[in-house]
C-alpha positions as CSV (number, residue, x, y, z in Angstrom):
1,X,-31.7,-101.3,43.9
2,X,-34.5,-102.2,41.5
3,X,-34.8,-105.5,39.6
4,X,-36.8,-106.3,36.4
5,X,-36.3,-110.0,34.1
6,X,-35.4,-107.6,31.0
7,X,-35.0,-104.1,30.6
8,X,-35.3,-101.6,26.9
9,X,-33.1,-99.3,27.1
10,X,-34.7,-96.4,24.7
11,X,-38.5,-95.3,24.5
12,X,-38.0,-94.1,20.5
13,X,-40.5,-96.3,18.4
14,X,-38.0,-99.0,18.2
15,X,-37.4,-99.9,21.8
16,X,-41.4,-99.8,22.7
17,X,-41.9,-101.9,19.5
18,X,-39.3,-104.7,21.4
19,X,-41.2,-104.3,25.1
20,X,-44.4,-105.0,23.3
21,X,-43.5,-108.0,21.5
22,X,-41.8,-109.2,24.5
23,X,-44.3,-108.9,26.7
24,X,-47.0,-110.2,23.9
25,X,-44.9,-113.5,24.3
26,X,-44.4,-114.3,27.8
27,X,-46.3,-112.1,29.7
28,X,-45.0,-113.5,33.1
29,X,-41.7,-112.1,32.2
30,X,-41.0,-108.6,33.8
31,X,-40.2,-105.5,31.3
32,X,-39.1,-102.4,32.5
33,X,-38.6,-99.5,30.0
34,X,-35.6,-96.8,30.3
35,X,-36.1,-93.4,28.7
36,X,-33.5,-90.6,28.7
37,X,-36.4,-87.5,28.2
38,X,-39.4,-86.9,30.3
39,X,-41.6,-88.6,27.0
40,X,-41.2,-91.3,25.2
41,X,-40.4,-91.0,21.3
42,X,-38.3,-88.0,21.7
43,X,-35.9,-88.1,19.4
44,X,-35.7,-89.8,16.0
45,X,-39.0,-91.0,16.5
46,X,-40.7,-87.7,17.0
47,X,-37.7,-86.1,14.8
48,X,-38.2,-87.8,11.1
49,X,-40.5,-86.5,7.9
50,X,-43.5,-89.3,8.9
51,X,-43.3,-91.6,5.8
52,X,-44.1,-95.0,5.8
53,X,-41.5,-96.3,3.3
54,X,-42.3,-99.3,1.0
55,X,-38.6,-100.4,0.2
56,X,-38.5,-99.2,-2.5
57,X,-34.4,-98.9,-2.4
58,X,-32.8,-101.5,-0.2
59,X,-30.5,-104.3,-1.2
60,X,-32.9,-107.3,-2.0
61,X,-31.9,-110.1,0.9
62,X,-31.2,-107.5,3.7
63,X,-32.7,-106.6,6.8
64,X,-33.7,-102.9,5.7
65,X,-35.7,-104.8,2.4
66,X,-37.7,-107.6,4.5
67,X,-38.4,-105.7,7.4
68,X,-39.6,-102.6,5.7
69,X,-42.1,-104.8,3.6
70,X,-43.1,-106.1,6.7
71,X,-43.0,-103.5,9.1
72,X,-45.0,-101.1,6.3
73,X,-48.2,-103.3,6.4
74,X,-48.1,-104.5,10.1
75,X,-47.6,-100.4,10.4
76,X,-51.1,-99.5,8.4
77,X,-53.0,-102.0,10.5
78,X,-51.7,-101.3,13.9
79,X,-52.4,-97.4,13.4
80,X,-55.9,-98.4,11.9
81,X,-56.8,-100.5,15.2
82,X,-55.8,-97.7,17.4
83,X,-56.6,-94.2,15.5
84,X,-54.0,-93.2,14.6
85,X,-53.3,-90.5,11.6
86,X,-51.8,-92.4,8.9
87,X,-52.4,-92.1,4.5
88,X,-51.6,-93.7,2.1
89,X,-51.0,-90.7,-0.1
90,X,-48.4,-92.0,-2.4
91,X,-45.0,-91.5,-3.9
92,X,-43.2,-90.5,-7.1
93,X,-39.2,-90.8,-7.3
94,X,-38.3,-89.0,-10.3
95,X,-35.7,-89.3,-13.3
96,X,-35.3,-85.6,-14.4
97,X,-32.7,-86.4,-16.9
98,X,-31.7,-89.5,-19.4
99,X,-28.5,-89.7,-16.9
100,X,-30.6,-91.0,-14.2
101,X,-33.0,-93.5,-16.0
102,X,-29.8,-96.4,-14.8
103,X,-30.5,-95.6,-11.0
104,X,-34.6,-95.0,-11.5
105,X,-33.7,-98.8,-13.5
106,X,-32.1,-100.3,-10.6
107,X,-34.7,-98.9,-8.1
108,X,-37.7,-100.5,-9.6
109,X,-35.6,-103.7,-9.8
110,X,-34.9,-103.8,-6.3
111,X,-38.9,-102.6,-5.4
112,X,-40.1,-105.9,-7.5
113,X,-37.7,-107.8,-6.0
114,X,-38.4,-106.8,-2.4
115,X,-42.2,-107.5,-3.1
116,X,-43.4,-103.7,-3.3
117,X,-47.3,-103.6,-3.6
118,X,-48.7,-101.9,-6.8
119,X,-45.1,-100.3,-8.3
120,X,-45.5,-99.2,-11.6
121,X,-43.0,-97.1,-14.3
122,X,-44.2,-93.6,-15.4
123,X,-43.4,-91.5,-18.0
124,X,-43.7,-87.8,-17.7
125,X,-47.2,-87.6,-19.3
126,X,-48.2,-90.0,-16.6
127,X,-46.2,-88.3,-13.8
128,X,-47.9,-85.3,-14.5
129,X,-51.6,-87.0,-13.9
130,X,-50.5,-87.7,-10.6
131,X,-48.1,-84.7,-9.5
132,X,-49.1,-81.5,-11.8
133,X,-46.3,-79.7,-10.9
134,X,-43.6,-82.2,-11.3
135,X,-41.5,-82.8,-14.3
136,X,-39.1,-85.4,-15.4
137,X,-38.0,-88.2,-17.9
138,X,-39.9,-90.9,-15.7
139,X,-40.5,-91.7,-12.3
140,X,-42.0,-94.9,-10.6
141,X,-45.2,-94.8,-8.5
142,X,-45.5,-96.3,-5.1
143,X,-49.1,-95.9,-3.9
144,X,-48.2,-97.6,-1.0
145,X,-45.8,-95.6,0.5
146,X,-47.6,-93.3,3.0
147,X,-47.6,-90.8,6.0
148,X,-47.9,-91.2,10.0
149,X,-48.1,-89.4,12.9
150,X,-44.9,-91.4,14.5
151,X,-45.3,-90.4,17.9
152,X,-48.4,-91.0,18.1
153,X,-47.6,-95.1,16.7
154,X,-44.9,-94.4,19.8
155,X,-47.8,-93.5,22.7
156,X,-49.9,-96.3,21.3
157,X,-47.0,-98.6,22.0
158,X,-46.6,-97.0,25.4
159,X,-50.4,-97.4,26.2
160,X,-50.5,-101.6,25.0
161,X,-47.1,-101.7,27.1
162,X,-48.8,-100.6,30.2
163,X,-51.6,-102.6,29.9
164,X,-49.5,-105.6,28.8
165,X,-48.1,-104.2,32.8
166,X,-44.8,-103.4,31.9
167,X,-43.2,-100.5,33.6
168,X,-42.0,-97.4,31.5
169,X,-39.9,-95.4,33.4
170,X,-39.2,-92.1,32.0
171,X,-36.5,-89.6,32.9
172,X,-34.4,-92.3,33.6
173,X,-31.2,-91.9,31.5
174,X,-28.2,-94.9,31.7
175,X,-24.9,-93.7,32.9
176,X,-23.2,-97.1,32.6
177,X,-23.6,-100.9,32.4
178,X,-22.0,-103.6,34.1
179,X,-22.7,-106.4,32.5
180,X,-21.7,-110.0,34.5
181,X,-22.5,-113.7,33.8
182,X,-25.4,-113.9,35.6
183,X,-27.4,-110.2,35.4
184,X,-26.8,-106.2,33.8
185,X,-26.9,-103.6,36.3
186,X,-27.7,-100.1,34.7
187,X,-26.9,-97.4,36.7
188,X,-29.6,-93.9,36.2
189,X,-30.0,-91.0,38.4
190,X,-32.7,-92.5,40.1
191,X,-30.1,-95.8,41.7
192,X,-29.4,-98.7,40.1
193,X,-31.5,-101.3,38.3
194,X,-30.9,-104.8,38.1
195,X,-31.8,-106.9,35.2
196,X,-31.2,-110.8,33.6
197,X,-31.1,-109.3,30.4
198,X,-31.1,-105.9,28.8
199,X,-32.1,-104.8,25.3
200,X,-30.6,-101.7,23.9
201,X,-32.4,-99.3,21.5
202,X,-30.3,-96.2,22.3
203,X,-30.3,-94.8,18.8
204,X,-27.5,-91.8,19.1
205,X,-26.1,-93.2,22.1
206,X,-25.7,-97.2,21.0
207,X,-22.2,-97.1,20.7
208,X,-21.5,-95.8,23.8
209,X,-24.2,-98.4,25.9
210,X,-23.4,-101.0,23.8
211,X,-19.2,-100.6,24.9
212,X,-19.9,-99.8,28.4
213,X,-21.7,-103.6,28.2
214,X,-18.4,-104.8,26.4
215,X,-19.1,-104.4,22.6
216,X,-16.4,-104.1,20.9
217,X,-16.1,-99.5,19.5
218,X,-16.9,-100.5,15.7
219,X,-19.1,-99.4,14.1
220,X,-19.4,-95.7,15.8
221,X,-22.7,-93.5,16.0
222,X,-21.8,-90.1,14.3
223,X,-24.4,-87.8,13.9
224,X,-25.9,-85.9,10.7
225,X,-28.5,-83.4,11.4
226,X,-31.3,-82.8,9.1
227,X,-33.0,-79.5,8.5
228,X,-36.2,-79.0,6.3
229,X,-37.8,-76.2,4.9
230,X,-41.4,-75.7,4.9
231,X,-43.7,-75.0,2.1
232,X,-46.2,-71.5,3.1
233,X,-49.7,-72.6,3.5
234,X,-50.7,-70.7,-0.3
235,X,-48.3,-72.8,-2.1
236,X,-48.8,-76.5,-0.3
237,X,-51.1,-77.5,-3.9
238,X,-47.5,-77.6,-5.7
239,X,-47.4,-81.1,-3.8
240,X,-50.0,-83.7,-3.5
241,X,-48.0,-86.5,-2.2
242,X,-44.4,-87.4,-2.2
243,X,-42.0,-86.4,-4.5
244,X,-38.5,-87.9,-4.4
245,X,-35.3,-87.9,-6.5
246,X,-33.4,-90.4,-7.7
247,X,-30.8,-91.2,-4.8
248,X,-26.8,-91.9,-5.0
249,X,-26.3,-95.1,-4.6
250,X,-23.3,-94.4,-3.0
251,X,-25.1,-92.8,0.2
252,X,-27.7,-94.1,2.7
253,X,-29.2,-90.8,2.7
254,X,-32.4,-90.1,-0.4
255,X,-31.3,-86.4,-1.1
256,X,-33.2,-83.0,-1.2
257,X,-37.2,-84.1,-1.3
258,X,-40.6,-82.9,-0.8
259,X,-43.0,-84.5,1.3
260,X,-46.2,-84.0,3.0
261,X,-46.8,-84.4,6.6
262,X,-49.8,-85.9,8.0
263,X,-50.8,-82.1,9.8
264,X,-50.7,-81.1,6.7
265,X,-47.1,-79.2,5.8
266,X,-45.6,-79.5,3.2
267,X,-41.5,-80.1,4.1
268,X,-38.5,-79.7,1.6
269,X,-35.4,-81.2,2.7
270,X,-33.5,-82.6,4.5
271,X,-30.1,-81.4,4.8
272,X,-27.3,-84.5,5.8
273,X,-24.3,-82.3,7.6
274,X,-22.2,-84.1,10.5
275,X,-23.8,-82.3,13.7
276,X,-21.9,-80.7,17.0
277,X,-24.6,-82.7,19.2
278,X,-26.0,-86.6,19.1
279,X,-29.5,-84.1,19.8
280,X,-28.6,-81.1,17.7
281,X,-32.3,-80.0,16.8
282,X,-30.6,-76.8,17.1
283,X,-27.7,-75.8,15.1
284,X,-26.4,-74.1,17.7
285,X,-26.1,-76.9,19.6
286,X,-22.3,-78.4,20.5
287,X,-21.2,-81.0,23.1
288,X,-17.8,-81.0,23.4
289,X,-18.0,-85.0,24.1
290,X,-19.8,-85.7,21.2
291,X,-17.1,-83.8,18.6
292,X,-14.3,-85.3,20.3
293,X,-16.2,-88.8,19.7
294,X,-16.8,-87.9,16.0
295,X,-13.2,-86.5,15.5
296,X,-11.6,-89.4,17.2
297,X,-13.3,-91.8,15.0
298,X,-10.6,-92.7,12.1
299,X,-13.7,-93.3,10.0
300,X,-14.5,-89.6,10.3
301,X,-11.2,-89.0,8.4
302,X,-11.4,-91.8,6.2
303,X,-15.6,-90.7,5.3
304,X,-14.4,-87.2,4.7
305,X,-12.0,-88.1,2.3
306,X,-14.3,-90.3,0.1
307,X,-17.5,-87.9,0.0
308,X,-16.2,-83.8,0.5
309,X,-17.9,-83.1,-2.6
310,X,-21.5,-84.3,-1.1
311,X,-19.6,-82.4,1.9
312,X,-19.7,-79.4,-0.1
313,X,-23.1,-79.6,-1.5
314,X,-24.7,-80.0,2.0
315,X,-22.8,-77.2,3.5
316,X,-24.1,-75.0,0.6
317,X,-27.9,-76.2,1.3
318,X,-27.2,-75.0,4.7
319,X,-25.8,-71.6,3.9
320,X,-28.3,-70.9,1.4
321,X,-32.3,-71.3,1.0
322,X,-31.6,-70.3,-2.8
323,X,-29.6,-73.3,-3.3
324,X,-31.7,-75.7,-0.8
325,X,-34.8,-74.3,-3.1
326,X,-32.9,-74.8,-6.3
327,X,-32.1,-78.9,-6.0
328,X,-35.9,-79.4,-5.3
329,X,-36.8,-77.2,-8.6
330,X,-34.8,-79.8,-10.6
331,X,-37.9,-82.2,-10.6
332,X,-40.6,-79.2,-8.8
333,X,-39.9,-76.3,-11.6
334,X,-42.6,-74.4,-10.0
335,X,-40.9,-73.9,-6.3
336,X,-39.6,-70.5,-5.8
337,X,-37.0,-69.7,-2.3
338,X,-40.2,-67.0,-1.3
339,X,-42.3,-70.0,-1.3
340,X,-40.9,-71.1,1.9
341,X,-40.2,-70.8,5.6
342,X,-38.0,-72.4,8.3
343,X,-38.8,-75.9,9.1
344,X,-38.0,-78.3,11.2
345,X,-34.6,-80.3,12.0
346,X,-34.2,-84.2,13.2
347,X,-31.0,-85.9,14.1
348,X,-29.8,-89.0,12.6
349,X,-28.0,-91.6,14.2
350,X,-25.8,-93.0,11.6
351,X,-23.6,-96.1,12.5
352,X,-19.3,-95.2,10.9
353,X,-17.4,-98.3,10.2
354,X,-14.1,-98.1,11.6
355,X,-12.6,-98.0,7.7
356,X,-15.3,-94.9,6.7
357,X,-18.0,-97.1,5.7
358,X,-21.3,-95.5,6.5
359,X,-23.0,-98.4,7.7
360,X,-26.7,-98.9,5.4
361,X,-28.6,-101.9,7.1
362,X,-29.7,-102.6,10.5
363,X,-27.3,-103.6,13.0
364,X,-28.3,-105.8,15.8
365,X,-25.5,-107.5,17.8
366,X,-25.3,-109.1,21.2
367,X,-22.8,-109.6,24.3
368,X,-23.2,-112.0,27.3
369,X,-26.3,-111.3,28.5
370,X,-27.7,-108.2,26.3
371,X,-28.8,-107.3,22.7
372,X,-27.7,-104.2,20.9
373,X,-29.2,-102.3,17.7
374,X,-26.5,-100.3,16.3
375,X,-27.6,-99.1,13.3
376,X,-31.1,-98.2,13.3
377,X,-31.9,-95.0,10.7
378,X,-34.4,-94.6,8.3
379,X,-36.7,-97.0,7.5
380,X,-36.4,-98.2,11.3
381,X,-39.7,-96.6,12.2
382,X,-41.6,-98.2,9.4
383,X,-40.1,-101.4,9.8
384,X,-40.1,-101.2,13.5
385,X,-42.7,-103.6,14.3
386,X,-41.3,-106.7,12.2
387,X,-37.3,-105.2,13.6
388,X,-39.2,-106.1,17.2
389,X,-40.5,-109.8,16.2
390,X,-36.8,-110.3,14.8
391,X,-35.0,-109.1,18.2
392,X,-37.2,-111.1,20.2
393,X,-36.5,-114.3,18.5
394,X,-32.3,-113.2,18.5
395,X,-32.6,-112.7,22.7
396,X,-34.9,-116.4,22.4
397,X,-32.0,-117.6,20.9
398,X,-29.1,-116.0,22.3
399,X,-30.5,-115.8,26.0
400,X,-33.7,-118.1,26.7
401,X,-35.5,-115.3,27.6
402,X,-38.7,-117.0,27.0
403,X,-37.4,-119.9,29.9
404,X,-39.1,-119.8,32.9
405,X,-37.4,-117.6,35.3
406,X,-35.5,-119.7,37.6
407,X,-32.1,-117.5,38.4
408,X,-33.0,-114.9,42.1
409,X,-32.0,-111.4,40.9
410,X,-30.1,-109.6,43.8
């Protein structure tokens, strides 16, 4: 039996983001780490296409539209003081066709609104100065939207956490949660651990911490997995920055894209198709507990329903490089399917309502004596410094956690 004051569960981005902050405000307080994997930013953290967002497309008042702002420039300057790779190389999102000059509309509405630094409207004379080998109607600029290396922002965070002497415990994965009126006891295969209070920034497995400590099931983490292509090494100069589509509205996910990575690919993609595994990098990867949890989920049914078309489209990208190539050549005419090779995949943890709702802001809730994100995709790595300084000031609220520690742990 183990004790800490609080304990994150989840060494992604997010969760050392929250020890860091805690500890930067009462550092008498004890913070102990939990990581499923033997490193820390394992999954969606080491797992995404690098890009510093600079919310561009969120709602103006939500969580995704403040924190992103916020979380893009504390981002820049925290990867400056410690060295690591980050660019601000610049985006385009792109109106191929009159049809789409409403959404690219509404997009640079929302970017103004959110407080965007240095937005601008193209036209295609202008979108050609900056990306050659694009084409389209218009498009709007966003110099400040940029490239990382996350996992390297993620051992940073590991390194200050340590120092800060907070524990990081790795290998440690949580089997269950009891949570009572006075403490949270997490059990791992290492023995138990004993805390007052218990953050959790489980990503894929949320839902299932977050009931295990009495939340109620809804909303439920179903998985999409997300494969890229990869542009050869000859035909990189097609794409000097980011190049983006105008999204559907209707879904939280920014369609078939082109962006380059801060080693230097070049990655079209991704695919968004429902996945057999909460960490299926591979596709030939199935857990029988995690389909039964997706196919369980009314929301699944209700999801399917509303968006088999996009359903159909996806699988298609899947099947065939020809067509994967082919939605990117809308707005990169130049791209041809021999111009690239395998890529990688990422899983996404996307929160279902209960009534098919995929859920598009951050979720953060709380029970008795823990805090629980339950919806933290994309941009949750850009935004994942301010999302820290706003889930320390919800457990100040809900728990006292910055009271002096008065209550003996067992």
């Amino acid at each position: 039996m183990h004790s800490s004051d609080v304990v994150v569960v989840g060494a992604g981005i997010l969760g050392l983001a929250v020890a860091r902050e805690l500890l930067a405000r009462r550092p008498d307080v004890g913070v102990t780490v939990l990581e499923r994997e033997d490193r820390v930013g394992a999954h969606q953290t080491g797992h995404n296409s690098g890009v510093v967002h600079a919310g561009i497309y969120y709602a103006p008042g939500s969580l995704k539209a403040r924190l992103c702002v916020e979380g893009a420039r504390e981002l820049y300057d925290f990867c400056e003081r410690h060295d690591v790779p980050v660019e601000r190389c610049g985006k385009v999102i792109v109106a191929t066709t009159a049809a789409e000059l409403p959404g690219l509309d509404e997009l640079e509405r929302r970017g103004r609104r959110n407080g965007v630094p240095g937005l601008r409207r193209l036209d295609g004379a202008d979108l050609r100065e900056l990306e050659p080998h694009a084409e389209g109607v218009a498009a709007l600029h966003s110099p400040a939207t940029g490239i990382v290396d996350f996992p390297g922002v993620a051992r940073a965070l590991a390194a200050e956490i340590g120092a800060a002497g907070g524990t990081i415990a790795l290998a440690r994965e949580v089997l269950d949660v009891a949570a009572g009126s006075r403490e949270v006891v997490l059990r791992t295969p290492a023995g138990e651990l004993v805390a007052r209070h218990a953050v959790f920034c489980a990503g894929a497995w949320s839902d299932r911490l977050a009931v295990a400590a009495g939340a109620e099931p809804d909303p439920r983490i179903v998985p999409f997995r997300g494969a890229y292509l990869r542009l050869r090494r000859d035909r990189r100069h097609l794409v000097r920055g980011l190049i983006y589509p105008v999204p559907d509205p209707a879904l939280p996910f920014l369609g078939v894209h082109l962006t380059r990575h801060i080693d230097g690919d070049v990655l079209v993609g991704p695919t968004a198709l429902m996945a057999g595994a909460r960490d299926a990098y591979r596709l030939g990867r199935v857990r029988p507990a995690d389909i039964r949890a997706t196919l369980a989920w009314p929301g699944t049914w209700r999801m399917a329903r509303r968006f088999w078309r996009t359903g159909v489209s996806e699988t298609a990208y899947a099947a065939s490089r020809r067509a994967f190539v082919r939605a990117a050549q809308r707005y990169v005419p130049d791209l041809r399917p021999e111009d690239v090779l395998p890529g990688p995949s990422g899983v996404r943890a996307q929160a279902l309502g209960r009534d098919g709702t995929l859920v598009d802001d951050f979720v953060i809730s709380h029970t008795e004596r823990a805090l629980h994100v339950r919806n933290a995709p994309s941009p949750a790595a850009t935004s994942s410094l301010a999302i820290a300084r706003l889930i320390a000031d919800r457990a100040e609220e809900a728990f006292g956690v910055d009271a002096p520690v008065s209550v003996p742990l067992r």
